[in-house]
RODO-2510 file (C-alpha; in nm, 4 decimals, decimal comma):
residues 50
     n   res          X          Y          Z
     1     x    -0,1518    -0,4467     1,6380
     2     x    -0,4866    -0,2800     1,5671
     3     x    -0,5389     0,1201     1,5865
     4     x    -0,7571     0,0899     1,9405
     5     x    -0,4380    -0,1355     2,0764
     6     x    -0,1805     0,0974     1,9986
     7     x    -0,3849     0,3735     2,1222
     8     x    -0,4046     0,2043     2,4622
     9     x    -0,0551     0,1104     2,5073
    10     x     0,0742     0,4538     2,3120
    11     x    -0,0910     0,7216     2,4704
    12     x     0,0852     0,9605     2,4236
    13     x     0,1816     0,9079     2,0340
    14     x    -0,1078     1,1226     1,8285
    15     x    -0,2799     0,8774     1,6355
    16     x    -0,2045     1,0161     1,3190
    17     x     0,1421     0,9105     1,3421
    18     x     0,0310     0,5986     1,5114
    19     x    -0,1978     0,5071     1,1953
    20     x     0,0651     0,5857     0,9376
    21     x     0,2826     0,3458     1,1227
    22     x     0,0051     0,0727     1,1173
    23     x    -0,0004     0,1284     0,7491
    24     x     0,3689     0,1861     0,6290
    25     x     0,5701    -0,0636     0,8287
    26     x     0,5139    -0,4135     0,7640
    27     x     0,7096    -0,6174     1,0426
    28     x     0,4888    -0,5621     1,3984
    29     x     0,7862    -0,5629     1,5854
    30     x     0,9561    -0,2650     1,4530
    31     x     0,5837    -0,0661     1,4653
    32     x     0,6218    -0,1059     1,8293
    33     x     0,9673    -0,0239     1,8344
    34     x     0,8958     0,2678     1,7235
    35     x     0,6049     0,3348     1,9046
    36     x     0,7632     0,2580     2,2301
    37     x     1,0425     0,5121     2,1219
    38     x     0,8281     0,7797     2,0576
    39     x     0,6555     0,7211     2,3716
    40     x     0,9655     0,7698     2,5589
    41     x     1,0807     1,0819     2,4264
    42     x     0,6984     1,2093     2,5065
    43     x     0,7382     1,1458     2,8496
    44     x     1,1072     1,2508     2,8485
    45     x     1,0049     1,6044     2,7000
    46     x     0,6886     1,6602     2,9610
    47     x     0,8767     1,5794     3,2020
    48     x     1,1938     1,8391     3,1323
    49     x     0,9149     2,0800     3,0027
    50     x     0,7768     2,1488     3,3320
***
């Protein structure tokens, strides 16, 4: 998964933590793992923030 990809499907992730991700974790699937996960708790804490 490329920077612009996870951008678009991670929106909400800053891409900081996005590109150290990219970098540091070798196996794909547990970059989106994570990703997804920190998505969630994004939209989680926006929405209980309100």
């Amino acid at each position: 998964m490329t920077l612009s990809q996870a951008r678009k499907r991670f929106p909400l992730v800053p891409t900081e933590i996005i590109q150290w991700a990219i970098d540091n974790i070798a196996d794909p699937r547990d970059v989106e793992r994570g990703l997804f996960r920190l998505e969630q708790t994004k939209r989680i804490q926006i929405k209980y923030s309100s």
